[in-house]
N, C-alpha and C positions, 0 to 999 in steps of 0.2 A: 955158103955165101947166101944163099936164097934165104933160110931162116931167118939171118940177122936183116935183110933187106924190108919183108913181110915184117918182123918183128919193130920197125922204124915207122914202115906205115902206120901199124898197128896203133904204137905209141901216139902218131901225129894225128889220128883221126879221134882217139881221146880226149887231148888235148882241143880241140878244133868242136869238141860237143858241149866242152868246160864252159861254166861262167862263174864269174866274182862276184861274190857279194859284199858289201863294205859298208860301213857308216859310222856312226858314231852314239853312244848312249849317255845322257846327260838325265840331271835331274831337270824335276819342272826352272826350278834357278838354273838353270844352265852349268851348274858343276858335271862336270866326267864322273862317272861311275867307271869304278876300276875293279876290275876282275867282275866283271860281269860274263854272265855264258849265255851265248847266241845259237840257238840250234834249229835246222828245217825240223820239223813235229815228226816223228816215229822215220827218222835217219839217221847216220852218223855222220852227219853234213853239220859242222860248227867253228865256233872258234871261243876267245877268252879276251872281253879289253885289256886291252895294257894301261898305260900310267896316264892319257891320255884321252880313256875313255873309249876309243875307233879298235875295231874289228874288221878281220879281212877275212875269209875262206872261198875256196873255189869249189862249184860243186858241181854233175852233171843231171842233176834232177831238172824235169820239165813238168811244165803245167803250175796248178793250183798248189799251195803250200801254206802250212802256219808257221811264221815266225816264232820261235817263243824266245822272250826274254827274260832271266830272272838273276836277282843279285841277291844277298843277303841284306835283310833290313830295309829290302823295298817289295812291292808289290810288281809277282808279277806281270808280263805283257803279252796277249798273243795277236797277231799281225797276220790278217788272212794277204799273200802276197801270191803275184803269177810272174812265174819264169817262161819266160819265152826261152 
């Protein structure tokens, strides 16, 4: 009983460190870029637009970070960003 009790906290003090990241990637016209990949710079923190262009992932990294942006058939982006 103790394991799975610790094992709960464990989980909820994870969660509790976690932030979202989100937004949306568009051309200068304002079209969505779809299938686009959103990565923190030298992490496995990302995600992939959908049909709509918006991206979502949660990640527990802090501090200073590079966005990077890149799609097929566009230039990529890199976004110096701070996680609190």
């Amino acid at each position: 009983m103790r394991a799975l009790i610790l094992f709960k906290l464990i989980f909820l003090t994870m969660f509790a460190q976690a932030q979202t990241l989100s937004g949306t990637v568009r051309t200068a016209k304002g079209k969505p870029i779809i299938g686009a990949s959103i990565t923190l710079k030298d992490t496995y923190d990302g995600a992939t637009t959908d049909s709509t262009g918006h991206f979502s992932f949660v990640t527990t990294e802090k501090g200073e970070h590079v966005l990077v942006i890149t799609a097929v058939g566009y230039v990529g982006v890199e976004e110096t960003i701070n996680l609190n």
